[in-house]
C-alpha positions as CSV (number, residue, x, y, z in Angstrom):
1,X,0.0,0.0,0.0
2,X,0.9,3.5,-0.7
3,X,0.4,5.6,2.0
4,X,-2.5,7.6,0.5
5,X,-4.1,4.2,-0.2
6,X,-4.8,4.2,3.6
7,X,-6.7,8.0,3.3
8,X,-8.7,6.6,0.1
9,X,-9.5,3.3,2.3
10,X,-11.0,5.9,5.3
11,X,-12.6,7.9,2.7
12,X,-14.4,4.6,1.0
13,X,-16.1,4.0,4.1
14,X,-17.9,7.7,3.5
15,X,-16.5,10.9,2.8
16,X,-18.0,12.9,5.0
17,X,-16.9,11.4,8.2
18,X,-14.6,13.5,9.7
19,X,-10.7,13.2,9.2
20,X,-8.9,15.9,10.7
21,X,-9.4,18.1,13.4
22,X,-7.2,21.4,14.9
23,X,-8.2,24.0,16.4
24,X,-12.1,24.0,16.8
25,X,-11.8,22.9,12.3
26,X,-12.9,19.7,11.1
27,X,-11.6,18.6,7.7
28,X,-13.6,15.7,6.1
29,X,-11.9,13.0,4.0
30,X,-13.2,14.4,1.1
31,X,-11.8,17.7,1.6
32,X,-8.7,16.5,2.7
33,X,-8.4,13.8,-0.3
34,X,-9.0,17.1,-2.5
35,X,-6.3,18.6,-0.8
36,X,-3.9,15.6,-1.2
37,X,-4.7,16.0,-4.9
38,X,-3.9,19.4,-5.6
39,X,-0.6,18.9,-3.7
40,X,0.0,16.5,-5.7
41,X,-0.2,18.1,-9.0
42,X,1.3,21.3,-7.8
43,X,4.7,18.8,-7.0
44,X,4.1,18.0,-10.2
45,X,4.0,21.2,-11.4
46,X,7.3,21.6,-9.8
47,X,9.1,19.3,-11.7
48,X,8.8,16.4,-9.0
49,X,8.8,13.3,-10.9
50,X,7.8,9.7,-8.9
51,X,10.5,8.3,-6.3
52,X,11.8,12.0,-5.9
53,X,12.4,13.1,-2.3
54,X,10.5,15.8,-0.6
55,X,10.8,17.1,2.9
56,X,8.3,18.5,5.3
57,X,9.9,20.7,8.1
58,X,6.7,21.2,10.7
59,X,5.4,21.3,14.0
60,X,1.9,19.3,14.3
61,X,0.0,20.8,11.8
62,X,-3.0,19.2,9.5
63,X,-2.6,20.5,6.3
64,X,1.6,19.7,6.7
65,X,0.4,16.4,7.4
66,X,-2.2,16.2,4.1
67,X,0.9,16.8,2.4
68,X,1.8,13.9,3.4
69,X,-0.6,11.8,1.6
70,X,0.2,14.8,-1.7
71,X,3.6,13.4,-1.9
72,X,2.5,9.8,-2.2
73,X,-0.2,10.6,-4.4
74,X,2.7,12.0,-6.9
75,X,5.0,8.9,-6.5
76,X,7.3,10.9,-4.5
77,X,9.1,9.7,-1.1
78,X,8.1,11.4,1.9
79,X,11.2,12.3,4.1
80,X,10.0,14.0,7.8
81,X,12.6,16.4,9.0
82,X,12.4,17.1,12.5
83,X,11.7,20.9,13.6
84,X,14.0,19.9,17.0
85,X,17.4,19.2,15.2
86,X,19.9,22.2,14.5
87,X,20.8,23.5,11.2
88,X,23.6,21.6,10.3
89,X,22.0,18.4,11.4
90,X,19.1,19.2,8.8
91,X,20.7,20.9,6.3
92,X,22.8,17.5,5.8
93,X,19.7,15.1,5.9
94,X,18.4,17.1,3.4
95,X,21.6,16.7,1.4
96,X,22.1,12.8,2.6
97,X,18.3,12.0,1.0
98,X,18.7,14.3,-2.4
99,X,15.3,16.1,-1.5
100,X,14.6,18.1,-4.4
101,X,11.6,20.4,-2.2
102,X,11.3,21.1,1.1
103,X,8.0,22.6,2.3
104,X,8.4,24.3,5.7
105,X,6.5,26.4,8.8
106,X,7.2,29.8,8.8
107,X,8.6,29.4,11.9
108,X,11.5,27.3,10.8
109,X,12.1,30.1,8.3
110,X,15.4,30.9,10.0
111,X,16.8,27.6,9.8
112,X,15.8,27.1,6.1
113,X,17.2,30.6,5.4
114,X,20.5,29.6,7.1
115,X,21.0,26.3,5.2
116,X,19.1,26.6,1.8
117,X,22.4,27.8,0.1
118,X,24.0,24.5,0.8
119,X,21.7,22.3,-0.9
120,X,22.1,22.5,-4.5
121,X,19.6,19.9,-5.2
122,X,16.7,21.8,-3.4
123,X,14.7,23.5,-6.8
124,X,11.9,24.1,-4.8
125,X,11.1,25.6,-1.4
126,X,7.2,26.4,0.4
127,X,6.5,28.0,2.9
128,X,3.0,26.8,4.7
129,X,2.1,30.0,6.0
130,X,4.0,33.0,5.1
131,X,5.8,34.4,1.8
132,X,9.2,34.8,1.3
133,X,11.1,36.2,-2.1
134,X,13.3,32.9,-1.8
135,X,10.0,30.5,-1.3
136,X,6.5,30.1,-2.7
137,X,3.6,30.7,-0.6
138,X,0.8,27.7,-0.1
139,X,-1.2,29.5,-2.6
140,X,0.8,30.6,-5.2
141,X,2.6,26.6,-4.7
142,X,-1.0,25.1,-5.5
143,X,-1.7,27.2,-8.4
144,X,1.3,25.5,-10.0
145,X,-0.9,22.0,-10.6
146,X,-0.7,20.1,-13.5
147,X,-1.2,16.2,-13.7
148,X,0.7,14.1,-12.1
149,X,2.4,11.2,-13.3
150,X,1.9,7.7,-12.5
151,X,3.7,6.3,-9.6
152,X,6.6,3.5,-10.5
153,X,4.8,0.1,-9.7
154,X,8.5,-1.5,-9.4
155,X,9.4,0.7,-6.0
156,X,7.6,0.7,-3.2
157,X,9.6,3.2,-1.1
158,X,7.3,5.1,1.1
159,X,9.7,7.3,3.2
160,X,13.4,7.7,4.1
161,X,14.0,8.5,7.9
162,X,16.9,10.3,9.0
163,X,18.3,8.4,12.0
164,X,21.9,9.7,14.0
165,X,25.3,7.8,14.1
166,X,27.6,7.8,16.5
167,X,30.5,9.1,13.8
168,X,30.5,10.6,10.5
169,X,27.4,11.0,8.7
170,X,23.2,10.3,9.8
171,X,22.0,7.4,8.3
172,X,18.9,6.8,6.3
173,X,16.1,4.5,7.2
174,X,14.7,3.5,3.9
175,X,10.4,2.6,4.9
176,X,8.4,0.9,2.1
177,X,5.1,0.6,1.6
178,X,5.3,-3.4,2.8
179,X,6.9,-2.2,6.4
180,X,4.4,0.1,6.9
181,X,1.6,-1.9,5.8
182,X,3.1,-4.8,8.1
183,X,3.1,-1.9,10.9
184,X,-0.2,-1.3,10.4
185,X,-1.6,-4.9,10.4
186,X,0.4,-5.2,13.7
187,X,-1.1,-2.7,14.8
188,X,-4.8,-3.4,13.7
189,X,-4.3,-7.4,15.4
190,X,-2.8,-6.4,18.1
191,X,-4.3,-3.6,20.4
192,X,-8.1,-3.1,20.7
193,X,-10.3,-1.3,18.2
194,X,-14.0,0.2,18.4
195,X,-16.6,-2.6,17.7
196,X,-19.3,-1.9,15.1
197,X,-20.6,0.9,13.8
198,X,-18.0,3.3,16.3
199,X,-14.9,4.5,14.4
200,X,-11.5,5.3,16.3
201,X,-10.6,8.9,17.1
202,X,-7.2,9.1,17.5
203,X,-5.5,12.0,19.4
204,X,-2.1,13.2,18.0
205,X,-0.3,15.4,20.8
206,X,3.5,13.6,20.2
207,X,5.3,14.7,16.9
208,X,3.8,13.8,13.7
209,X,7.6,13.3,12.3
210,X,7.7,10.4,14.7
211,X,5.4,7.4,16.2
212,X,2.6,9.8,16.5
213,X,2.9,10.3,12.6
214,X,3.1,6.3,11.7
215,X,0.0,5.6,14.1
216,X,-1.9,7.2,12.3
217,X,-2.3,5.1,9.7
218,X,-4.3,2.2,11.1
219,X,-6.5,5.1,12.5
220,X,-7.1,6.1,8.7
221,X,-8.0,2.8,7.9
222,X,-10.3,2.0,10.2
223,X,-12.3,5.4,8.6
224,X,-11.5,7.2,12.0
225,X,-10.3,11.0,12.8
226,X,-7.4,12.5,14.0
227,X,-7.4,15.4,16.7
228,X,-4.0,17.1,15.9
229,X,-2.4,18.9,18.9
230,X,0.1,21.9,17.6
231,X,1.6,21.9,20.8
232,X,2.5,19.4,23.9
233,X,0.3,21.2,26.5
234,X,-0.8,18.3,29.1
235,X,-3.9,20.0,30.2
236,X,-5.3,20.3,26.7
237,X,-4.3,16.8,26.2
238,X,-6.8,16.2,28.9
239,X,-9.4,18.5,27.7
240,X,-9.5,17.1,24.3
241,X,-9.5,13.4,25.4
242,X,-12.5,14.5,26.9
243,X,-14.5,16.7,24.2
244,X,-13.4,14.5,21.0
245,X,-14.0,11.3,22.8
246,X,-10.5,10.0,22.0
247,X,-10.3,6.0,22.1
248,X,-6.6,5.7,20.9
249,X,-3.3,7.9,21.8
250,X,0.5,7.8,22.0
251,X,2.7,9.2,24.4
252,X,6.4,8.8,25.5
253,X,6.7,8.1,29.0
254,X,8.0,11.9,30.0
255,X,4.3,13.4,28.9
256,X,2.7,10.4,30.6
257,X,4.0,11.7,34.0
258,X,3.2,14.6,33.4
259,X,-0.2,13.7,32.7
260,X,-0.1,11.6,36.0
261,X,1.2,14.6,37.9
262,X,-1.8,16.9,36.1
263,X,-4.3,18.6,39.0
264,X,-7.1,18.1,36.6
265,X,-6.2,14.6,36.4
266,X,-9.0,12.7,38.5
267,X,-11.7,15.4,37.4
268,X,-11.4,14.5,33.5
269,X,-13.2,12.2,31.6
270,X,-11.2,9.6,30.4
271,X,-13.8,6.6,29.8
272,X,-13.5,6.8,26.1
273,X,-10.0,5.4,25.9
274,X,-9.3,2.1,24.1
275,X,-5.7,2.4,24.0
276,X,-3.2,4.5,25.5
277,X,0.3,4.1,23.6
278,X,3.6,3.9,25.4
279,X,7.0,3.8,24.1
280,X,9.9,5.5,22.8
281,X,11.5,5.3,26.1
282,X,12.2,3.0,29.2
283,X,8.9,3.6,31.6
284,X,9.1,3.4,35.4
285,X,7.3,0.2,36.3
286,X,5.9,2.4,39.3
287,X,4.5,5.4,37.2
288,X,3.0,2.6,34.5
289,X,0.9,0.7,37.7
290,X,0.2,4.4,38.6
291,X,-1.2,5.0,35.2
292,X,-2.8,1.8,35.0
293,X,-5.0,2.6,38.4
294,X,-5.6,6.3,37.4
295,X,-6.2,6.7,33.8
296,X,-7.2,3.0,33.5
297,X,-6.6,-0.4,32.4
298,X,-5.5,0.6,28.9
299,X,-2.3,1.4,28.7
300,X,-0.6,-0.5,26.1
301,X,3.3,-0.6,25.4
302,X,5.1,-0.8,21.4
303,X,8.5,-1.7,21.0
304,X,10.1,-0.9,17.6
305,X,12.9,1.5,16.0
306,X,13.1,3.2,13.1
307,X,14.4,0.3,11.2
308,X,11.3,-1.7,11.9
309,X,8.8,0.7,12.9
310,X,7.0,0.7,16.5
311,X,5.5,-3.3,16.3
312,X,8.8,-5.6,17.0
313,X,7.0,-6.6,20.4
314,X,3.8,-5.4,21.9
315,X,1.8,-5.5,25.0
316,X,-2.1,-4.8,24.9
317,X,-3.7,-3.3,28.2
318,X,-5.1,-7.1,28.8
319,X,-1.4,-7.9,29.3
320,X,-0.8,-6.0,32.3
321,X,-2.9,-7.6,34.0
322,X,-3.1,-11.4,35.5
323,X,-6.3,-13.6,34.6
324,X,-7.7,-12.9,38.2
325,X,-7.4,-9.3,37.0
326,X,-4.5,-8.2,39.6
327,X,-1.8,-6.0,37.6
328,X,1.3,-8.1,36.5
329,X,4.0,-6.5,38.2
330,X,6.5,-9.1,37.2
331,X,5.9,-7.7,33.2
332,X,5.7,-4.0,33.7
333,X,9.6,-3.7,33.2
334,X,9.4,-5.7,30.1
335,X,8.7,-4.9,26.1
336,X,5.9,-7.0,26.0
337,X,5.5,-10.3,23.4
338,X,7.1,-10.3,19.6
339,X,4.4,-9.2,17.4
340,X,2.7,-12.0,15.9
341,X,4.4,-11.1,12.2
342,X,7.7,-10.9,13.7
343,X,10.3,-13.5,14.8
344,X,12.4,-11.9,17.8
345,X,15.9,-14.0,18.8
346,X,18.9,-13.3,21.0
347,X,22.5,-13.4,19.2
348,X,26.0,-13.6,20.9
349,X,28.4,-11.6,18.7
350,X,28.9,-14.7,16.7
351,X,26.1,-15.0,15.5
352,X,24.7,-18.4,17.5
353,X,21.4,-17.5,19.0
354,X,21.1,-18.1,22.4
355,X,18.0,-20.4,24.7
356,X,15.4,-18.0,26.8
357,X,16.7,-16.0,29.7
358,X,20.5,-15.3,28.5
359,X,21.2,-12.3,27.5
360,X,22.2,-11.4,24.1
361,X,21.6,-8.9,21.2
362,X,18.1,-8.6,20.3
363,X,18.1,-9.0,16.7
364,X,14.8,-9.4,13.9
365,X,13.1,-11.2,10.7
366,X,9.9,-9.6,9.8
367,X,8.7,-7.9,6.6
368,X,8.5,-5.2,9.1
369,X,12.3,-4.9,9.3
370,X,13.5,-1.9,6.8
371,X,14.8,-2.1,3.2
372,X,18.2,-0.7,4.4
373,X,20.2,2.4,4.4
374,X,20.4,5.1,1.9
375,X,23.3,4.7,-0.2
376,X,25.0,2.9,2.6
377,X,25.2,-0.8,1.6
378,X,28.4,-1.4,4.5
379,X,25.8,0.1,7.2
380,X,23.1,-1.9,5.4
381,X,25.3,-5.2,5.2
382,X,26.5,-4.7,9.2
383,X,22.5,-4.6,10.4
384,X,21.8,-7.6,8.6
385,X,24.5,-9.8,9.3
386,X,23.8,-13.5,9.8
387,X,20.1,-13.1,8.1
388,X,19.2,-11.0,11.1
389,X,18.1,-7.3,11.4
390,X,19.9,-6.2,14.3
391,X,18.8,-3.8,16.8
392,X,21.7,-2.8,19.0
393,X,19.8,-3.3,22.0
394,X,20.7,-6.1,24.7
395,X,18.2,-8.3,26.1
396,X,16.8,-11.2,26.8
397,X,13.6,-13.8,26.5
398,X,11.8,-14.7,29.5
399,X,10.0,-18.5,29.7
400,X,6.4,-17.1,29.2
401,X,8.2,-14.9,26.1
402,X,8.1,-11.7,26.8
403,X,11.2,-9.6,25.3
404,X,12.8,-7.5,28.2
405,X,15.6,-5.0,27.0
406,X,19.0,-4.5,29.7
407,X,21.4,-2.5,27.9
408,X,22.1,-0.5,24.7
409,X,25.2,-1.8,22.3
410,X,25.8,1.3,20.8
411,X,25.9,4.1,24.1
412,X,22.6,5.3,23.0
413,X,20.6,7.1,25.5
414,X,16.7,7.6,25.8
415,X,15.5,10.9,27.2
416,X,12.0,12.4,26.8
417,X,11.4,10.2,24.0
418,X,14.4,10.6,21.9
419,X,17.2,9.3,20.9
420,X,20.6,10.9,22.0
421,X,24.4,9.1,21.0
422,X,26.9,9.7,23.7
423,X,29.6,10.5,21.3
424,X,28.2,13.1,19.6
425,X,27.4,15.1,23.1
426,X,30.6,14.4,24.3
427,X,32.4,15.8,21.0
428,X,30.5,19.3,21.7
429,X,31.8,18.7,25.6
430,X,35.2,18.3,24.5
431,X,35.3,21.5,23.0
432,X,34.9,23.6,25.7
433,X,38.3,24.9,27.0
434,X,37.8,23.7,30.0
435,X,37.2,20.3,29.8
436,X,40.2,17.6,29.4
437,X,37.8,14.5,28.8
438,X,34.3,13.5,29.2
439,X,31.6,10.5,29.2
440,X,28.0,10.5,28.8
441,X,25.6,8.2,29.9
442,X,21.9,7.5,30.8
443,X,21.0,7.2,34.1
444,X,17.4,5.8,35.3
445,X,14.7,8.7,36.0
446,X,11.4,9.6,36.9
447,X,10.3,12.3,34.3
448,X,12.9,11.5,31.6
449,X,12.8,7.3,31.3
450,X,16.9,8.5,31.4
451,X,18.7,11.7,32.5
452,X,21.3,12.7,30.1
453,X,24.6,12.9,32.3
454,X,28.1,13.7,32.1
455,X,30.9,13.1,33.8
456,X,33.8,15.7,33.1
457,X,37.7,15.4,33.6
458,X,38.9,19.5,33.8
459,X,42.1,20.8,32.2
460,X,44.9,21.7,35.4
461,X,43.7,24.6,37.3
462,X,40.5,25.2,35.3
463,X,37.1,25.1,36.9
464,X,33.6,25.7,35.3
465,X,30.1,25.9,36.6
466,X,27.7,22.9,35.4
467,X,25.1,25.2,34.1
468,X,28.1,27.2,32.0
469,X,28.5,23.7,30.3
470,X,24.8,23.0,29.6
471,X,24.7,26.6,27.9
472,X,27.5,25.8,26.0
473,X,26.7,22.4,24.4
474,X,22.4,23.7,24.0
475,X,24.1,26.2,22.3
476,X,25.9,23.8,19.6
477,X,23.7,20.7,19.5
478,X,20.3,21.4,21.0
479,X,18.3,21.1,24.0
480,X,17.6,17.7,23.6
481,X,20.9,16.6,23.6
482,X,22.0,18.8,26.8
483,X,22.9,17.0,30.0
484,X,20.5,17.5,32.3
485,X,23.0,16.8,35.1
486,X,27.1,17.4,35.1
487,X,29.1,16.2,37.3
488,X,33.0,17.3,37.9
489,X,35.7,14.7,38.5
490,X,39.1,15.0,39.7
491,X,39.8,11.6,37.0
492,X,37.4,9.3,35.3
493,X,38.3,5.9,35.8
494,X,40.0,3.9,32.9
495,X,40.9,0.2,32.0
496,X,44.5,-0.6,31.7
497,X,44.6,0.7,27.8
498,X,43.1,4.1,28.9
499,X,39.8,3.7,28.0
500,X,37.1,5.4,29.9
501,X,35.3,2.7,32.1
502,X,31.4,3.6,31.9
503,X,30.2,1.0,33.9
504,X,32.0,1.9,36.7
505,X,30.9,5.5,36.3
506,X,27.3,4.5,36.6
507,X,28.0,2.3,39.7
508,X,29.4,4.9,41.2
509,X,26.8,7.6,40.7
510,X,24.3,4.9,41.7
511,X,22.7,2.9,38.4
């Protein structure tokens, strides 16, 4: 399936039904399968032929999301850029996937000013809301339409995914149409949907560029709307669970506290949910029985990556619980069951898999698993090796078969919902004057699933205040990728060849 084969399925079962709602708006499929059409054509207008690459660079917004469907309806490969990365990072995605347009948010106008001279293969920008001399404006871009061409029936690449590396350049997740519709069935077969008549109505507060974006497609399916939410504000989460009725939503664990921790909490209405998504972070097993008592017996846990997308194991709300309905404390720290269309094994590093309970690298087979990398047949060959897709994560099998996930091969760290590599936020440590050497890690925590920490090694007779170093490396690689707690040592401790020991760091500070 293409991905605007799952807005004409919605839009088969009645046109009229709503689709998408912002703001106090409803647009119905109808108007936004017109919309997805003229996109289309005006792409074609452009000079975007089918299995170009074209970029979206927005906050939560329902007509950047119809374009969406308007790039798939011209053949083209949808490639999300995500609004929280810094200029350089985007500018060399944009290069990296050979995006020929890039339709923005005014608000990201600055960053698309800064970089658009460095991408030579960039013909076309568009700006969503605003006019520029250097970009077309929504209208004058739609009043480009001609007819598009048909879409290649020999590729069925949906979307390339920028995703970060440890060194050199990011990497890009090729998505086709047979992952995502393997996603979606997942999806569909394994949490609960209305009965009947009733149609879901999915609330969308996370970033469409992420999970929030790919959830939505089962949603479509099913006929259902979407309630788009421009920006993460926990009490209008609450508020529109309530007035729109939601039945399904997603949420990293760092939102979900806050939800939890939400004074209007116990007041709001929140008997309409189905299904209340977790993932992209480790939860706290206390905060998810928490949940599970105050919101209600539907949470419902996804484990996946951007290589196979969100479904490699799940756990449905009926999983939390025991058969004599008591909540299952023993599986609340685990990533539920392998997905029923995916075959989940534990490899040593030579490749032998290992029996249930020893610990190993989690690796997969499933249709679900990407196509590869972007021009980047060594990365491609090193995540396949042995016939397996592997994940980089360490874990392990338990006997009843859930998948529970120890450790991270690669030094990656989970905070708020995204992914952060070590290296890179110690390379942007290592450049302040100050400091003589660094390591990063992820430490367990309440509100973040992990607290971004470092650990720094200063220069003879230098000193430096912890929040002068979180200034200093927001001001290179972001917020998200700040530590969120520094720590000064007189040395860090190192094995025998000089390399920086981050077990023991964590043991000391308490992991």
């Amino acid at each position: 399936m293409r991905l605007v084969d799952y807005l004409d399925k919605g839009a088969s079962l009645g046109g009229d039904a709503p689709c998408l709602v912002c703001d106090g708006r409803t647009w119905s499929y109808a108007e936004v399968g017109d919309l997805a059409d003229r996109i289309a054509s005006a792409l074609a207008g452009r000079g975007v032929h089918p299995g170009d690459k074209v970029a979206i660079l927005a906050s939560n917004d329902p007509v950047a999301f119809t374009c969406v469907f308007g790039i798939s309806r011209a053949g083209a490969v949808w490639c999300p850029i995500n609004p929280r990365n810094e200029a350089g990072e985007n500018r060399e995605l944009l290069d990296l996937f050979e995006c020929t347009t890039l339709i923005f948010q005014a608000s990201y106008a600055g960053l698309v000013d800064q970089i658009r001279g460095d991408l030579p293969a960039v013909t076309t920008l568009v700006c969503l809301d605003a006019s520029y001399d250097w970009a077309l404006g929504w209208e004058e871009f739609l009043a480009c339409g001609v007819e598009p061409a048909d879409r290649p029936a020999d590729d069925d690449l949906a979307m390339i995914v920028g995703t970060g590396g440890t060194t050199g350049r990011p990497k890009g997740v090729l998505l086709t149409g047979t992952n995502l519709e393997t996603m979606t069935a997942l999806t569909l077969m394994s949490y609960p949907w209305p009965e009947g008549p009733e149609r879901p109505t999915y609330l969308a507060l996370a970033p469409l560029t992420h999970a929030a974006g790919v959830l939505c497609f089962p949603v479509l399916a099913s006929g259902g709307s979407i309630a788009v939410m421009r920006t993460p504000d926990v009490g209008g989460f609450l508020d529109a669970v309530a007035a729109h009725r939601v039945t399904h939503t997603f949420l990293p664990p760092t939102l979900i506290y806050m939800v939890l921790d939400h004074p209007e909490l116990e007041a709001t209405d929140l008997s309409s949910l189905q299904c209340f998504w977790y993932g992209a972070a480790p939860m706290s097993s206390r905060r998810l029985e928490e949940a599970l008592t105050r919101i209600g017996p539907v949470m419902a846990q996804l484990f996946g990556q951007t290589e196979a997308p969100m479904m490699i194991s799940t756990m449905a709300p009926r999983d939390h619980f025991r058969p004599d309905g008591s909540i299952a404390h023993e599986r609340l720290s685990s990533a539920g069951r392998p997905a029923p269309l995916v075959t989940v094994s534990i490899m040593d590093t030579d490749g032998t898999t290992l029996p249930r309970g020893e610990r190993g690298e989690i690796v997969v087979r499933s249709s679900l698993v990407m196509r590869g990398y972007y021009k980047n047949p060594e990365a491609t060959a090193e995540a396949s090796a042995y016939g397996w897709h592997h994940t980089g994560d360490i874990g392990y099998l338990d006997e009843d078969g859930f998948l529970h996930i120890v450790d991270r091969a690669k030094d990656m760290v989970i905070t708020g919902g995204f992914n952060v590599y070590s290296t890179e936020v110690e390379q942007a440590l290592m450049a302040h004057p100050a400091v003589a050497d660094c390591a990063v890690i992820g430490l367990p925590d309440e509100k973040w699933g992990e607290r971004l920490t470092a650990v720094l090694q200063l220069r003879p007779g230098r000193s430096v205040a912890p929040e002068d170093v979180q200034a200093f490396v927001k001001e290179r690689i972001g917020s998200v990728k700040t530590p969120k707690q520094v720590e000064v040592w007189a040395d860090l401790p190192r094995s025998k060849v000089g390399k920086v020991l981050k077990t023991e760091i964590k043991e000391r500070l308490g992991s």
